[in-house]
N, C-alpha and C positions, 0 to 999 in steps of 0.2 A: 504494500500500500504506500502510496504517495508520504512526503513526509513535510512541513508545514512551518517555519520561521514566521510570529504573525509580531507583529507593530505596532503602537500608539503612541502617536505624539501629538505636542501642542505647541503651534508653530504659528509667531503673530502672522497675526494678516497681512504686513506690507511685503512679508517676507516669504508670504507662498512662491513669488515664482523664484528668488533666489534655491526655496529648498525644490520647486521641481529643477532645477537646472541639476544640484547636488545628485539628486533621484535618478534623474535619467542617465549619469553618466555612472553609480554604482551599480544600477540594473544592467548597463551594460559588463560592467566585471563580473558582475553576479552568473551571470547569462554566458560569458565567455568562459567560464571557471564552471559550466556544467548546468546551472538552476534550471529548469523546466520553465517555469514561469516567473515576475517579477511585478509585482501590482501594488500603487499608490495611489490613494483618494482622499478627497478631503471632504468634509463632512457637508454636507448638502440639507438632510432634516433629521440634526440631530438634537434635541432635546435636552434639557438640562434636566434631570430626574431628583426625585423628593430624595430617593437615599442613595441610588446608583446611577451612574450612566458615562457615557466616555467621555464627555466634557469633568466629571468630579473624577475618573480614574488620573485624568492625566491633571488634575488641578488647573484647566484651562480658566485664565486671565480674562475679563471681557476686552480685549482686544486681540487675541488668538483664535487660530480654529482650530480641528480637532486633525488630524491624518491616519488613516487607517491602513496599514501595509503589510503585506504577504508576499514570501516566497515560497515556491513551493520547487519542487526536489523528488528525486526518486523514489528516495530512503532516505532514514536515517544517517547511512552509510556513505552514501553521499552526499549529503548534508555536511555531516561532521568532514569530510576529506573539502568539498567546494568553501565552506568557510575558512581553513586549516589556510587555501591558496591566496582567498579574497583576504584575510588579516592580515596577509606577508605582503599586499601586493602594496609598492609606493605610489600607486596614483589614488587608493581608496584612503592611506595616511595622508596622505596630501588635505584631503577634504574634510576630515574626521579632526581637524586640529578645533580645537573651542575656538579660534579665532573664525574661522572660517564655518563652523555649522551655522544656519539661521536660526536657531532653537535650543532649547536648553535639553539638554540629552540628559541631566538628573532626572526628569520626567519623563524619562521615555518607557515604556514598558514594552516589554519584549518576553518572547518564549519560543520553545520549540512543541507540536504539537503532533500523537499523532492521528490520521488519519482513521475515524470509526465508521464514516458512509462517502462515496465515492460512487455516485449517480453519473 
């Protein structure tokens, strides 16, 4: 079964297209280093919830939105070997510096997941 890197973060507003620039040029390492797939969105109608919801997971600002992001991968197996490449590579340090992310990466939430329905 397919294996699942999923993402949230919270990324002011003025600063969406600097992070889709960021985005598009690590889905391309991602993607050249093996991933299946490479997918970034941002939040469209997302709700602020009474006790839960992705804007309180990622402690979104009102001047933030929310980004919602997945890789998806073979396996496991490849997962862990495709990441191993993309953390060594210098053009994905290059952009991972705090001076250069748009957003604050202490709020980022991250995981690996796997796969239980695959329609």
């Amino acid at each position: 079964m397919p294996y699942i890197d999923g993402f949230l973060i919270a990324v002011p507003k003025k600063n969406v297209d600097a992070y889709r620039k960021i985005s598009r040029k690590a889905g391309e390492i991602w993607r050249e280093f093996g991933a299946l797939d490479y997918r970034e969105a941002v939040a469209d109608d997302v709700q602020v919830g009474k006790v839960t919801s992705f804007p309180r997971a990622v402690k979104m600002k009102p001047d933030e939105t929310v980004i919602f992001a997945y890789i998806l991968y073979k396996s496991r197996k490849d997962r862990d070997r495709i990441n191993k490449k993309v953390m060594a590579d210098p053009r994905l340090a290059k952009m991972m510096t705090p001076d250069a992310m748009p957003f604050d990466g202490k709020r980022m939430i991250f995981g690996g997941f796997k796969t239980i329905v695959d329609v």
